[in-house]
DSSP file (Angstrom, degrees, kcal/mol; ACC not computed):
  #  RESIDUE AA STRUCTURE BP1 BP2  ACC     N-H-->O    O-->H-N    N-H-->O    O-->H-N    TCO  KAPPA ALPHA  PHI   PSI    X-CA   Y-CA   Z-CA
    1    1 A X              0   0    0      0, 0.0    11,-0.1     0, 0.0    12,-0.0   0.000 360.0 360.0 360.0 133.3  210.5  132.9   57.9
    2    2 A X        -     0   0    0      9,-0.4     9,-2.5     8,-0.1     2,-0.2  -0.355 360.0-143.4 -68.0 151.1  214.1  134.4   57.8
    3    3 A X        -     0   0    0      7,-0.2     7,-0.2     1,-0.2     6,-0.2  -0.677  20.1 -88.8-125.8 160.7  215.2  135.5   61.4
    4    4 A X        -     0   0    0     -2,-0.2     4,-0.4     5,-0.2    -1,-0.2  -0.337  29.3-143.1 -55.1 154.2  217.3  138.4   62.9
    5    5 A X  S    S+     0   0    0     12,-0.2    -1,-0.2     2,-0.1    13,-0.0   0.811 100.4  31.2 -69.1 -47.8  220.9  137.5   63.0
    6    6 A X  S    S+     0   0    0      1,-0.1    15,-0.0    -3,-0.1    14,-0.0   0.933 134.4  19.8 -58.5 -62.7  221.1  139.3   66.2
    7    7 A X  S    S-     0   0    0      2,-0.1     3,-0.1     0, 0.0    -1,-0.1   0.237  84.3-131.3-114.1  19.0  217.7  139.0   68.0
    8    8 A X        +     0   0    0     -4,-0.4     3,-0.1     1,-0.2    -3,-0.0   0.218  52.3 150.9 100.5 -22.2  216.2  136.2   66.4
    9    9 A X        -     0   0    0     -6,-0.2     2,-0.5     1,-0.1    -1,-0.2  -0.075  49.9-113.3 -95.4 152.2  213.1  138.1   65.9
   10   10 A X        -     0   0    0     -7,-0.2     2,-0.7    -3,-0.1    -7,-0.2  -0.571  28.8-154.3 -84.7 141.1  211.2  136.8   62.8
   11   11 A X        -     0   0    0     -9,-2.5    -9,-0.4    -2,-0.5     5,-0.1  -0.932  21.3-132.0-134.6 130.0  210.9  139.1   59.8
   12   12 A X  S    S+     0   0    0     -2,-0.7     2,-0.3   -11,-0.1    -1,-0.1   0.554  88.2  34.7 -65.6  -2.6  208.3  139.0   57.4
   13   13 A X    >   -     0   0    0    -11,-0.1     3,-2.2     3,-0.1    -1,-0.1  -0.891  62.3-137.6-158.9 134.7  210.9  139.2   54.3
   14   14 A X  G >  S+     0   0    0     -2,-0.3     3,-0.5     1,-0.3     4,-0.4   0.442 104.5  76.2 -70.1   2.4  214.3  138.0   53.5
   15   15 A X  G 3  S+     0   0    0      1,-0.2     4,-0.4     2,-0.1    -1,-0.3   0.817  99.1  44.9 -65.6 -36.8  214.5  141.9   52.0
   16   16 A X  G <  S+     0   0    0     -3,-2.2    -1,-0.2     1,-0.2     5,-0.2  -0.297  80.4  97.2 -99.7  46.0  214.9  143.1   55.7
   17   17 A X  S <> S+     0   0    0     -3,-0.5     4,-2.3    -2,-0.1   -12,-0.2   0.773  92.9  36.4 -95.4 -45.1  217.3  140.6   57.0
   18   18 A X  H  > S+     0   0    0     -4,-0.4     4,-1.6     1,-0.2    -2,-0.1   0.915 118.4  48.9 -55.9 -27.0  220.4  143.1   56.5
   19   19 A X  H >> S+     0   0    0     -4,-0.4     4,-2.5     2,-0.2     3,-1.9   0.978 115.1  44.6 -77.5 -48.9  218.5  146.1   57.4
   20   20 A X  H 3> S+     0   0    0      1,-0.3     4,-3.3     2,-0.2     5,-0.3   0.873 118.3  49.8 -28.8 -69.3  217.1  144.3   60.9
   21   21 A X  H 3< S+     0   0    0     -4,-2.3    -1,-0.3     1,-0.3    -2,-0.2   0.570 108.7  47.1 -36.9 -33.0  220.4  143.1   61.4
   22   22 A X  H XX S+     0   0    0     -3,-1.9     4,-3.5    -4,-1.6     3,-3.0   0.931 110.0  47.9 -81.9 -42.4  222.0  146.0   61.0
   23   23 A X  H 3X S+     0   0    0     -4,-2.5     4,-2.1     1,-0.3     5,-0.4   0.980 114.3  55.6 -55.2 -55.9  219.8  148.3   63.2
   24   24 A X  H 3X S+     0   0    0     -4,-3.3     4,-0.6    -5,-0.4    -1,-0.3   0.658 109.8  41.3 -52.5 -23.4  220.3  145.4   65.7
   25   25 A X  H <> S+     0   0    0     -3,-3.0     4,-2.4    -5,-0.3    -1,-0.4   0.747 109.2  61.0-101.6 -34.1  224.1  145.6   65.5
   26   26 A X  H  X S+     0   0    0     -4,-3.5     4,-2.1     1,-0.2     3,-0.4   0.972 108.0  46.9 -60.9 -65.3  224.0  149.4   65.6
   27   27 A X  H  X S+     0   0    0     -4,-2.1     6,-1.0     1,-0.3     4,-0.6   0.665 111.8  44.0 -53.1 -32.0  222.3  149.2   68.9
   28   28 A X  H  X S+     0   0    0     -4,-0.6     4,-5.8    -5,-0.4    -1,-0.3   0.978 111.2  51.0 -40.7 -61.0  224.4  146.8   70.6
   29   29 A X  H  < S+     0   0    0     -4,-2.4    -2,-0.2    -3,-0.4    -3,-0.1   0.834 126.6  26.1 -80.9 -21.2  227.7  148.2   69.6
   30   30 A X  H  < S+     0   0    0     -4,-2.1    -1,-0.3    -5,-0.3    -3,-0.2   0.623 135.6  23.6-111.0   1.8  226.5  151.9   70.8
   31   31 A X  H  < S-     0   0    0     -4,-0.6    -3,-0.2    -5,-0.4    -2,-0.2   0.591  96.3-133.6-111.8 -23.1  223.8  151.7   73.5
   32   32 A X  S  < S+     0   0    0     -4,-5.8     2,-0.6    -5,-0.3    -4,-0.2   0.383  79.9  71.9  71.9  -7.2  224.8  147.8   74.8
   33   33 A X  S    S-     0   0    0     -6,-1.0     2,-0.2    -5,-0.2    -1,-0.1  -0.966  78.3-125.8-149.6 144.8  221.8  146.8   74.8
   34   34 A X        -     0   0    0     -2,-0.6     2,-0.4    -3,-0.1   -10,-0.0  -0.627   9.5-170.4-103.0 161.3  218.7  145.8   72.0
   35   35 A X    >   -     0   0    0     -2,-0.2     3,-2.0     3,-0.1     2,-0.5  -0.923  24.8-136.9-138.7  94.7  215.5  147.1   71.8
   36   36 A X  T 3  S+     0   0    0     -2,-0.4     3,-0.1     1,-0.2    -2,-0.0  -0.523  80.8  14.5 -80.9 110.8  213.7  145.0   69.3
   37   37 A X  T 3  S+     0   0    0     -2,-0.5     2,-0.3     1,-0.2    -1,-0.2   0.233  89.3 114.4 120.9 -23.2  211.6  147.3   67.0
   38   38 A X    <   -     0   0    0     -3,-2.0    -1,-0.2     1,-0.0     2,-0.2  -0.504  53.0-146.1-103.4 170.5  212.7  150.3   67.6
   39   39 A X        -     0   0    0     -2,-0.3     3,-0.0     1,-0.1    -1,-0.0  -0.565  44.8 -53.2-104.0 168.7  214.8  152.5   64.5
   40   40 A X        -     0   0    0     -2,-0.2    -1,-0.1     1,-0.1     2,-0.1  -0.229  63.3-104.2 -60.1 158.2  217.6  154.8   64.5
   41   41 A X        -     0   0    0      1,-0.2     2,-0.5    -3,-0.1    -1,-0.1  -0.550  48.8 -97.9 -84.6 154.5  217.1  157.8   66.8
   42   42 A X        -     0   0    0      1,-0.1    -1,-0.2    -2,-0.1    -2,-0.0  -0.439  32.8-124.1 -61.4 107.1  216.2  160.9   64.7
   43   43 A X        -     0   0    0     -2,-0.5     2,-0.1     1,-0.1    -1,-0.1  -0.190  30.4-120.4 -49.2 113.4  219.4  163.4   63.7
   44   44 A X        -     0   0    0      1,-0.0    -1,-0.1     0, 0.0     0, 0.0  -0.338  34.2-105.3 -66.4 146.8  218.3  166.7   65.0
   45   45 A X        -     0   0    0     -2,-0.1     2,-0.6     1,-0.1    -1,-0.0  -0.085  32.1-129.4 -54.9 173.0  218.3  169.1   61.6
   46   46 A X        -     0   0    0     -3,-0.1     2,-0.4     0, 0.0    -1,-0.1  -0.984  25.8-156.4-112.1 136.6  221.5  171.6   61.8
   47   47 A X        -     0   0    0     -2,-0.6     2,-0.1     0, 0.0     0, 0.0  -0.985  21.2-111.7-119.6 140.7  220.3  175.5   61.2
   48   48 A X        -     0   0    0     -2,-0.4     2,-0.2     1,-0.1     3,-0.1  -0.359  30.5-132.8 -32.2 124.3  222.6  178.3   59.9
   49   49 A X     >  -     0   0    0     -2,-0.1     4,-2.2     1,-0.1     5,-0.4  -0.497  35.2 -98.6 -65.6 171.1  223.2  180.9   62.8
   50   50 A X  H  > S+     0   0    0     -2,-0.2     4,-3.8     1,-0.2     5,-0.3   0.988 124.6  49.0 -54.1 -51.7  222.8  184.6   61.5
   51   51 A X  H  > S+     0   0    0      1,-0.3     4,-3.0     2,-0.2    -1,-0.2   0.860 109.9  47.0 -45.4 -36.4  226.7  184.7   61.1
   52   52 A X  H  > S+     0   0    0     -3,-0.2     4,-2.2     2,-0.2    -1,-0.3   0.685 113.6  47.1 -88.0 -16.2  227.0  181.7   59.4
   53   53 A X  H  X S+     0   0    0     -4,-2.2     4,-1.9     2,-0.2    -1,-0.2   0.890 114.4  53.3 -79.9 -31.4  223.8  182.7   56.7
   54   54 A X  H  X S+     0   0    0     -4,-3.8     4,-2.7    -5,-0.4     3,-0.5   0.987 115.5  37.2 -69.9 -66.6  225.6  186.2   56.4
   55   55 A X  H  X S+     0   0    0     -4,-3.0     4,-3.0    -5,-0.3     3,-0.2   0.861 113.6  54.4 -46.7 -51.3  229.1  184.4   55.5
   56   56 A X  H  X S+     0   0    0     -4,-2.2     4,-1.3     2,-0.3    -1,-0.3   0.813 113.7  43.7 -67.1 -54.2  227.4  181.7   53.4
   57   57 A X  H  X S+     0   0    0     -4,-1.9     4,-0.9    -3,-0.5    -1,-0.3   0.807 114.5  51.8 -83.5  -8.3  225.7  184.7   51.2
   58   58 A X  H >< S+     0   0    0     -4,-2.7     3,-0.7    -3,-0.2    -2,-0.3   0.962 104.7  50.6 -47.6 -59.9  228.7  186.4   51.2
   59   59 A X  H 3< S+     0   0    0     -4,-3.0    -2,-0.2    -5,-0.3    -3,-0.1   0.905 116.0  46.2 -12.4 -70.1  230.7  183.4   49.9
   60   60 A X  H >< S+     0   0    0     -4,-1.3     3,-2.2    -5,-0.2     7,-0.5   0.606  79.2 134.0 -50.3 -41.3  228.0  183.1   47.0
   61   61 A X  T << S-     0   0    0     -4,-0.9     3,-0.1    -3,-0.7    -3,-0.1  -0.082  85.2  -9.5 -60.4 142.8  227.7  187.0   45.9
   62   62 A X  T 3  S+     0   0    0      1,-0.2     2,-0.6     2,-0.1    -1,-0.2   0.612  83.6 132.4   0.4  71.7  227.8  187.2   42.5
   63   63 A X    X>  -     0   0    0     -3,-2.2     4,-3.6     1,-0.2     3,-0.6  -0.979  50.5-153.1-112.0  95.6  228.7  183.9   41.6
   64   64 A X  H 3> S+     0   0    0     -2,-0.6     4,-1.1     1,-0.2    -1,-0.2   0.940  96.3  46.7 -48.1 -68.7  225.5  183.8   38.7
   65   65 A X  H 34 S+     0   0    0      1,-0.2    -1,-0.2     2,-0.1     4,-0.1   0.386 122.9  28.3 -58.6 -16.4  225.4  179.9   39.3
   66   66 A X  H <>>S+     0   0    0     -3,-0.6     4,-1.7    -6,-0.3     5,-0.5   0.573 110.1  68.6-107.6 -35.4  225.5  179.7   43.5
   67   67 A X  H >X5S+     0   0    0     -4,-3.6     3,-1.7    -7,-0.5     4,-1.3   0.953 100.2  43.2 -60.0 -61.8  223.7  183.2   44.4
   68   68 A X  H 3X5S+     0   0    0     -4,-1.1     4,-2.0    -5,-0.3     5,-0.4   0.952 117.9  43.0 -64.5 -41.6  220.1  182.5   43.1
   69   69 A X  H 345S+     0   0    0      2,-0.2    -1,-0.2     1,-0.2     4,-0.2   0.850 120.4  41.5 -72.0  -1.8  219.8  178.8   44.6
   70   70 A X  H XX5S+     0   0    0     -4,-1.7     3,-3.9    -3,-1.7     4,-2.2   0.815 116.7  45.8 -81.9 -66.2  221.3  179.7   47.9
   71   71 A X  H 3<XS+     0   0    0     -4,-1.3     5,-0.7    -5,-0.5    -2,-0.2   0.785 116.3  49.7 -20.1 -51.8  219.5  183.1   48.3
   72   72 A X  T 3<5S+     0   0    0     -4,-2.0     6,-1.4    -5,-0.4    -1,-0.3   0.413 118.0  39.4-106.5  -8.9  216.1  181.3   47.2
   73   73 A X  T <>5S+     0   0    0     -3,-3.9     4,-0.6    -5,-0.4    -1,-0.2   0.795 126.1  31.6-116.5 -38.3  216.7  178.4   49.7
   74   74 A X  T ><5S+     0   0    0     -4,-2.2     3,-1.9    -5,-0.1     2,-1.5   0.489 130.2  37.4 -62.3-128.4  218.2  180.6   53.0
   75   75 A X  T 345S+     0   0    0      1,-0.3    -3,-0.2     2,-0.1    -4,-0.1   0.174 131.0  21.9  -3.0 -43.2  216.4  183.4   52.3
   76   76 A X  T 34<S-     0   0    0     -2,-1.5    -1,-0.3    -5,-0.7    -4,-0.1   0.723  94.5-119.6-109.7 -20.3  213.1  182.3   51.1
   77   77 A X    <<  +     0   0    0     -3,-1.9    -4,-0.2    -4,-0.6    -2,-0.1   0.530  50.5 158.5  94.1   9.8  212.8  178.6   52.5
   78   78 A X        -     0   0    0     -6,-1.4    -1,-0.2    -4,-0.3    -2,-0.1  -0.575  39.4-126.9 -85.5 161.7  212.4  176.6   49.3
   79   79 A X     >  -     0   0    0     -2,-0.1     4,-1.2     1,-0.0     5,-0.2  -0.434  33.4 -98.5-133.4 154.8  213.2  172.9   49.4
   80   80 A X  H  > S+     0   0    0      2,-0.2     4,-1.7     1,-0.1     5,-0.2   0.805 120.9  47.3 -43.0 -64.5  215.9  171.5   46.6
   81   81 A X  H >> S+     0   0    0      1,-0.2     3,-2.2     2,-0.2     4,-1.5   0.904 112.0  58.4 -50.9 -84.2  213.2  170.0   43.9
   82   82 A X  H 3> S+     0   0    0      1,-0.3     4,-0.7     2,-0.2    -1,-0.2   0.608 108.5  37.3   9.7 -87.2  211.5  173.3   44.3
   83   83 A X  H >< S+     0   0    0     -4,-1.2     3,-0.5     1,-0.3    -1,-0.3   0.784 115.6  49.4 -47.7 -34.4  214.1  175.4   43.3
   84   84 A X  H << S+     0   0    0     -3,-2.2    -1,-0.3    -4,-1.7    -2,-0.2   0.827 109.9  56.1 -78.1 -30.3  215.5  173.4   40.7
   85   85 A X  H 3< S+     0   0    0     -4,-1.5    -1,-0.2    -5,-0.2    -2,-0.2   0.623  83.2 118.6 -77.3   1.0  211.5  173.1   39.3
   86   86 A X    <<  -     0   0    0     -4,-0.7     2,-0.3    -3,-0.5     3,-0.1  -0.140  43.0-168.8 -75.5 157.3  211.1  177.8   39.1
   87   87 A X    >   -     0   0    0      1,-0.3     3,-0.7     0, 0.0     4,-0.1  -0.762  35.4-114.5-131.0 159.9  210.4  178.9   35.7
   88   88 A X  G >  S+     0   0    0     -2,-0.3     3,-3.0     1,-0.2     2,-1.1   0.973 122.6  66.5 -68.6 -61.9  210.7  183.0   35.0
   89   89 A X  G 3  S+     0   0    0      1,-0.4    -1,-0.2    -3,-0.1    -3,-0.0   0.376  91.7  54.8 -57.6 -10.3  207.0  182.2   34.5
   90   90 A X  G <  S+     0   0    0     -2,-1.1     9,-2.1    -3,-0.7     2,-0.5   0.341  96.9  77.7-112.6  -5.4  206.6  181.4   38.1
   91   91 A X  E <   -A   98   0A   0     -3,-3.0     2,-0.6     7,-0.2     7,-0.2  -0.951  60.0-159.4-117.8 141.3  208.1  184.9   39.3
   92   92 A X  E   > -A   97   0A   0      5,-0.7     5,-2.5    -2,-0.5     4,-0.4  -0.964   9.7-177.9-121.6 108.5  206.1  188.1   39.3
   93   93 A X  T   5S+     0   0    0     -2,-0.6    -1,-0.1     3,-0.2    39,-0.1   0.361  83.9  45.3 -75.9  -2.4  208.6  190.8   39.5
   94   94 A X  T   5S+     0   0    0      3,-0.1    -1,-0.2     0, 0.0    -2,-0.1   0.657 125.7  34.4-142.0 -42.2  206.1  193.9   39.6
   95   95 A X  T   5S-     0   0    0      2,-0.1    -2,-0.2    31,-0.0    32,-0.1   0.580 111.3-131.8-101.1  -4.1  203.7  191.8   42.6
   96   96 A X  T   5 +     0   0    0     -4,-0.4    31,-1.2     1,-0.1    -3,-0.2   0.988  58.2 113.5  50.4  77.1  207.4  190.2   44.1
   97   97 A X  E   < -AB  92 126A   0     -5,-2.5    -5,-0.7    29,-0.3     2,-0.3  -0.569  55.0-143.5-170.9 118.3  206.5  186.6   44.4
   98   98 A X  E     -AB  91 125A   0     27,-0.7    27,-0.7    -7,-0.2     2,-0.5  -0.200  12.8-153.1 -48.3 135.1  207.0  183.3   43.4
   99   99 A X  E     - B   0 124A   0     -9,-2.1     2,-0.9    -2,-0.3    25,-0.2  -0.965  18.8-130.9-129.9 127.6  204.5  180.7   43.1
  100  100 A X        +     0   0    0     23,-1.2    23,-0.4    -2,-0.5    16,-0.2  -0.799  44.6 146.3 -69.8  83.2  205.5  177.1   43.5
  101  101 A X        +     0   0    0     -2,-0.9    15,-0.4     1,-0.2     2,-0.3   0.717  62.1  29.4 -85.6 -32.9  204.1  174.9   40.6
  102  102 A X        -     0   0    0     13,-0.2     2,-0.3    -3,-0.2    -1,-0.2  -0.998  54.3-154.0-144.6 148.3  206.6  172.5   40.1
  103  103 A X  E     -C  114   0B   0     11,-2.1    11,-1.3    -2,-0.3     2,-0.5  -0.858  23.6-129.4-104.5 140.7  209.3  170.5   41.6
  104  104 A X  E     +C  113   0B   0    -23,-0.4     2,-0.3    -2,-0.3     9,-0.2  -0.727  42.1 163.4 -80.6 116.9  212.4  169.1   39.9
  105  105 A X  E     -C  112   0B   0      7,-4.4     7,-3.4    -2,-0.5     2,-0.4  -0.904  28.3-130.6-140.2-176.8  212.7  165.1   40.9
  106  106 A X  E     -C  111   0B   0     -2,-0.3     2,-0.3     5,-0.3     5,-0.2  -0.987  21.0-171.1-147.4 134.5  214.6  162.0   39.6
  107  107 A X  E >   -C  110   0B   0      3,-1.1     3,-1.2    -2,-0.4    -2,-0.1  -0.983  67.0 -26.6-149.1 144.4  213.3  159.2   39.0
  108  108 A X  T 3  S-     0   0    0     -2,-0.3     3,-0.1     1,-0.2    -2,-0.0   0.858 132.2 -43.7  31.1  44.8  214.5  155.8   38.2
  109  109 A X  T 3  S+     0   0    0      1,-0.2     2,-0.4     0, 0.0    -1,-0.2   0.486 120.2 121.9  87.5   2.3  218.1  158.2   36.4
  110  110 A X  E <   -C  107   0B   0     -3,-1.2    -3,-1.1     2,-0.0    -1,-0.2  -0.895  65.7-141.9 -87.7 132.7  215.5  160.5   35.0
  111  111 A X  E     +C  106   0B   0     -2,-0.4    -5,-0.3    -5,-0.2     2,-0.2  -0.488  33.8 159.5 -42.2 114.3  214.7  164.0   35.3
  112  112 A X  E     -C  105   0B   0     -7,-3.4    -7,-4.4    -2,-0.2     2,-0.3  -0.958  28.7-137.4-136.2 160.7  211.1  164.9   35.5
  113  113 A X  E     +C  104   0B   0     -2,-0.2     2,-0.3    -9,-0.2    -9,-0.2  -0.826  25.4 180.0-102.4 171.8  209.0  167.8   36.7
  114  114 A X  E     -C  103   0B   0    -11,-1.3   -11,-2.1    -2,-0.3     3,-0.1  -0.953  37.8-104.3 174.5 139.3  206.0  167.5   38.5
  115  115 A X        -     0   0    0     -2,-0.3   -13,-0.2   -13,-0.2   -14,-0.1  -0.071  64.8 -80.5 -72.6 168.9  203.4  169.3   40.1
  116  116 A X        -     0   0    0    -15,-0.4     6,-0.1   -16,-0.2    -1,-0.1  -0.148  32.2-126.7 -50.4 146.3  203.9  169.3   44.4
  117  117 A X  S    S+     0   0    0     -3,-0.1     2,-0.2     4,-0.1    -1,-0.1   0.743  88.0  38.5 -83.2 -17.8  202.8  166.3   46.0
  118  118 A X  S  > S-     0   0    0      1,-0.2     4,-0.7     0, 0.0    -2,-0.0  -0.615  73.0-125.9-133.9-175.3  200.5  168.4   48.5
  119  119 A X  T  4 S+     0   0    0     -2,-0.2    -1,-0.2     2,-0.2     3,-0.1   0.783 115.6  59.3-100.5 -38.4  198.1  171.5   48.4
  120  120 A X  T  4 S+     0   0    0      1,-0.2    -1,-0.1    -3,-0.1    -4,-0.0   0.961 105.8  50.3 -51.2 -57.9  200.0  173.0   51.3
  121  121 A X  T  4 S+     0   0    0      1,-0.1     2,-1.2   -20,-0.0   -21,-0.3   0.928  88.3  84.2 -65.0 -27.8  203.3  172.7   48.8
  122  122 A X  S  < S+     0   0    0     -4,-0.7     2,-0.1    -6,-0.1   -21,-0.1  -0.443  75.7 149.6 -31.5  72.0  201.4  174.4   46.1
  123  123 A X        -     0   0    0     -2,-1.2   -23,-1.2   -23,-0.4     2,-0.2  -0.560  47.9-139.8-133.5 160.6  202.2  178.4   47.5
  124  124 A X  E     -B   99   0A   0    -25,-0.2     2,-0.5    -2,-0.1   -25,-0.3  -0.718  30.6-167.8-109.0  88.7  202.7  182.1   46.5
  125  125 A X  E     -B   98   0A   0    -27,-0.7   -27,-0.7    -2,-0.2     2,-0.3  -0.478  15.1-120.7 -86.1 130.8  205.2  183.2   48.4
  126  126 A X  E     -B   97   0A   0     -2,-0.5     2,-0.6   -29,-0.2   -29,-0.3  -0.345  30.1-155.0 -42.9 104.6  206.2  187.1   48.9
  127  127 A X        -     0   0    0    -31,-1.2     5,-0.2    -2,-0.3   -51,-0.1  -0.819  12.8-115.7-121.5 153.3  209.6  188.5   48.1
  128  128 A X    >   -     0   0    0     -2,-0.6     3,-1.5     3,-0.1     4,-0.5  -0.159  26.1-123.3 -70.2 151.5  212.1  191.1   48.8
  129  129 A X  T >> S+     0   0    0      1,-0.3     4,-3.5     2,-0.2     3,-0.9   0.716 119.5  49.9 -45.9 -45.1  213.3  193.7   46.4
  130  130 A X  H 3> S+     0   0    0      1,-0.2     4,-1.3     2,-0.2    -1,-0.3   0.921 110.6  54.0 -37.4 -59.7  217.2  192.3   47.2
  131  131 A X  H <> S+     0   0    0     -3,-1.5     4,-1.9     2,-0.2     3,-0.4   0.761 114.1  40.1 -46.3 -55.0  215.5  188.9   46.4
  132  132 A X  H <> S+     0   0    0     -3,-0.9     4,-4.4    -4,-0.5     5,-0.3   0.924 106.9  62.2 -44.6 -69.4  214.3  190.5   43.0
  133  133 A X  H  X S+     0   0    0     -4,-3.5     4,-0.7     2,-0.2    -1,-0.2   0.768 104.7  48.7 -23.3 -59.4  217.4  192.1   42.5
  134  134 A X  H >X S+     0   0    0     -4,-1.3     4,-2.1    -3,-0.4     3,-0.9   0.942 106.8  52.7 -40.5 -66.3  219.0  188.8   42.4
  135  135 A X  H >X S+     0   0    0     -4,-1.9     4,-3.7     1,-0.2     3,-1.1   0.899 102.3  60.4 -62.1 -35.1  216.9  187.3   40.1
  136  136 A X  H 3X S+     0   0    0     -4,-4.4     4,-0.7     1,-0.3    -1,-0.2   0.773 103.8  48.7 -35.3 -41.9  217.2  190.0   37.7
  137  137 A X  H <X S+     0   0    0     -3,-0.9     4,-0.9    -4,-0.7    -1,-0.3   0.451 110.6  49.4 -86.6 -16.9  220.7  189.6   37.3
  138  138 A X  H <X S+     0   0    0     -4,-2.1     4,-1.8    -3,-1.1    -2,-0.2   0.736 109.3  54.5 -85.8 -31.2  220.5  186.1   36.8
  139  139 A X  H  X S+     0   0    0     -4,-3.7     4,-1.1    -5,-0.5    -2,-0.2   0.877 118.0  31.2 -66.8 -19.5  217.9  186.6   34.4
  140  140 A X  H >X S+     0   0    0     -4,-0.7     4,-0.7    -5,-0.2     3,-0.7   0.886 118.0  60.4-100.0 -44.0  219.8  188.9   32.2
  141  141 A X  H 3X S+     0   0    0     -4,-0.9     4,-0.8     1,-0.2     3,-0.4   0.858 114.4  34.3 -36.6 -38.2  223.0  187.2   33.2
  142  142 A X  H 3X S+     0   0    0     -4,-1.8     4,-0.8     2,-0.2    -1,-0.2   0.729 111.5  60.2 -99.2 -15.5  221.8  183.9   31.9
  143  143 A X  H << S+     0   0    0     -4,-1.1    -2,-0.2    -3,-0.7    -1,-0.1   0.224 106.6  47.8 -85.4   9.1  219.9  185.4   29.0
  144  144 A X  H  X S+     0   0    0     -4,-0.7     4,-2.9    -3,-0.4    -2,-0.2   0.723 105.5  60.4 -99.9 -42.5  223.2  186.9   27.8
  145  145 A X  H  < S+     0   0    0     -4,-0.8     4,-0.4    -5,-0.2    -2,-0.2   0.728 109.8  40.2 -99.2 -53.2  224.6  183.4   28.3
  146  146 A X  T  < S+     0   0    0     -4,-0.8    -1,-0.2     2,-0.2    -3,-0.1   0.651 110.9  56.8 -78.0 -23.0  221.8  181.8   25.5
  147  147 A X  T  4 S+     0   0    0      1,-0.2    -2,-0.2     2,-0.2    -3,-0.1   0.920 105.9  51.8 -75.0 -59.8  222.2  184.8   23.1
  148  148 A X     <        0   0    0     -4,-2.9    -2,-0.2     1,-0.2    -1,-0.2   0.881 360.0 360.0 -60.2 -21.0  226.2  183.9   22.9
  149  149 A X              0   0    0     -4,-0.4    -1,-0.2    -5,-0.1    -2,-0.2   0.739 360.0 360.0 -81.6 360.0  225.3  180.2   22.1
């Protein structure tokens, strides 16, 4: 069985010798001391302050291609795949909500959609008329955009 380089410790596959090693050298060179087992410590998330979510959709306003996915991810909470997976079919302008049906992923250098891995991601979420607003104008903005091709 292949061994740490550092601590020695036996590792059930010669797939984890670099990664062992490496955790094992990360912890030396910034703590001094190994801790055999344990992983890097978790990076607390960063959040937007109010100022910086007001500049950031300032920045964005009406820029057709940056407003709706910023707006629809500060503003509404949806996660990258998500966003990239909305259909018009999936927003109800007259009840003002989306419903989550599909996610945009890549896999193995292909595109695919696919429905949410959980029931929890599966949602209809409520939005506001500004929120609408946006998407309107990106819908007629982008449906101007297919007519010229």
């Amino acid at each position: 069985m292949p061994l740490c380089f550092y601590c020695q410790q036996k590792l059930p596959s010669p797939h984890n010798i670099h990664y062992r090693s490496f955790v094992c050298l990360y912890l030396f060179r910034n703590n001094n001391t190994h801790l055999p087992g344990t992983k890097f410590p978790h990076k607390e998330q960063q959040i937007l302050t109010i100022e910086q979510v007001t500049q950031l959709l300032e920045l964005v306003k009406g820029k057709w291609y940056y407003e709706v996915p910023v707006v629809l991810g500060v503003l509404v909470g949806l996660r990258h795949g998500e966003i990239l997976g909305l259909r018009w079919t999936d927003i109800d302008f007259v009840n003002k909500t989306i419903t989550i049906a599909n996610t945009q992923q890549k896999v193995k250098g292909e595109v695919i959609f696919k429905e949410p891995k959980t029931a929890k991601s599966r949602r209809t979420i409520a939005i506001t008329d500004d929120i609408i607003d946006v998407l309107k104008r990106h819908k007629k903005i982008t449906s101007s955009i297919k007519i010229s091709l």
